[in-house]
C-alpha positions as CSV (number, residue, x, y, z in Angstrom):
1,X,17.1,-62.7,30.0
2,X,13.8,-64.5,29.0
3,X,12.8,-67.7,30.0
4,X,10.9,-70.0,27.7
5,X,8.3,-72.4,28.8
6,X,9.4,-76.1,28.5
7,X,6.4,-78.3,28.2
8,X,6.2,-81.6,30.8
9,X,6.2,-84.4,28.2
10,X,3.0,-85.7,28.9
11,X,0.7,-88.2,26.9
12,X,-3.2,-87.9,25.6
13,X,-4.3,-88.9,29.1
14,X,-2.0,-87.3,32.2
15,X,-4.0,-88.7,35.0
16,X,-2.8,-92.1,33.6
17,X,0.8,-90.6,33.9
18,X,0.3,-89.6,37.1
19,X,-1.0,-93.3,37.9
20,X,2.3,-94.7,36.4
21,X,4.1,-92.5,39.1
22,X,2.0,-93.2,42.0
23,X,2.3,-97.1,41.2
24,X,5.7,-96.6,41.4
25,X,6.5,-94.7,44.5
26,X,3.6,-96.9,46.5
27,X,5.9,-99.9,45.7
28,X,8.9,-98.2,46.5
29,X,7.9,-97.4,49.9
30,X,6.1,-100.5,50.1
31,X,9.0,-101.9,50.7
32,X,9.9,-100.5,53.8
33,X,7.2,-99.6,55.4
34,X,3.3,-100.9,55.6
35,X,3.5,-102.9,52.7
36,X,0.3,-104.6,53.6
37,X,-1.5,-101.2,52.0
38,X,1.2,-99.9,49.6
39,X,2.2,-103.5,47.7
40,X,-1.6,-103.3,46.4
41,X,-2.5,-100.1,45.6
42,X,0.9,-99.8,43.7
43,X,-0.1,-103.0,41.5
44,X,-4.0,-101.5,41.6
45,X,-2.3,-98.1,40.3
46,X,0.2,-100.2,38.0
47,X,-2.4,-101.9,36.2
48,X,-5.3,-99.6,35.9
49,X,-2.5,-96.7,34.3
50,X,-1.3,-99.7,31.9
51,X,-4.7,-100.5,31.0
52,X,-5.9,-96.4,30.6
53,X,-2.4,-96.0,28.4
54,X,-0.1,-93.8,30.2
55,X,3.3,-93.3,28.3
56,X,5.2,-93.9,31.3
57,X,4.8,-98.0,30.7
58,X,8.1,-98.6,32.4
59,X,6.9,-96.7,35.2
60,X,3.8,-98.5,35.4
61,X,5.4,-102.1,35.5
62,X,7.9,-101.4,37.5
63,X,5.1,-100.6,40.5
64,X,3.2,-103.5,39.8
65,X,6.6,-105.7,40.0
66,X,7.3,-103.7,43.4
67,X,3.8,-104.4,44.5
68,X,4.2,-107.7,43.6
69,X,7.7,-107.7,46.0
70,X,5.6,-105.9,48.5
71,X,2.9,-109.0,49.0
72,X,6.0,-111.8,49.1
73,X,8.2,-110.0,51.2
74,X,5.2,-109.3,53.7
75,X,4.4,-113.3,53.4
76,X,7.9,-114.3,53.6
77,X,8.5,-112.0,56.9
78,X,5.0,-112.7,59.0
79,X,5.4,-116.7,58.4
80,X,8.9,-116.4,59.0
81,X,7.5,-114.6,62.9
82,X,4.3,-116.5,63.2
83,X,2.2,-113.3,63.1
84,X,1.0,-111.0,61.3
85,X,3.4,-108.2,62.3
86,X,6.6,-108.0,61.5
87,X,9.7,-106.4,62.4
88,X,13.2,-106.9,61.7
């Protein structure tokens, strides 16, 4: 049995790839927890992978969209409790 290397499809730039991803798992956990840190680095990682040309563009928007989320949902839930914590 011999097992063949399958290369990671990965662009000209993989630390723009690995951007992409971050921006995307920051604004998926920014969701639920400490979104007051992980909505903006997921849009900081979001745009600055967009802007070095990652292939993972889908990736990349979809953590600056959850970023985005990140900032109005923490708005939304600290006027909503008159403070800057929130809990639900």
């Amino acid at each position: 049995m011999t097992s063949t290397w399958i290369p990671l499809k990965t662009g000209p730039r993989p630390q723009a790839d690995r951007m992409a991803v971050a921006a995307f798992v920051c604004g998926l956990v920014g969701t639920v927890v400490f979104n007051v840190f992980f909505g903006p680095c997921a849009v900081l990682f979001g745009i600055l992978a967009l802007a070095r040309g990652t292939i993972r563009r889908l990736r990349a928007w979809l953590g600056v969209a959850f970023g985005v989320l990140d900032l109005v949902l923490l708005f939304v839930l600290t006027s909503a409790g008159g403070t800057v914590s929130w809990h639900l």
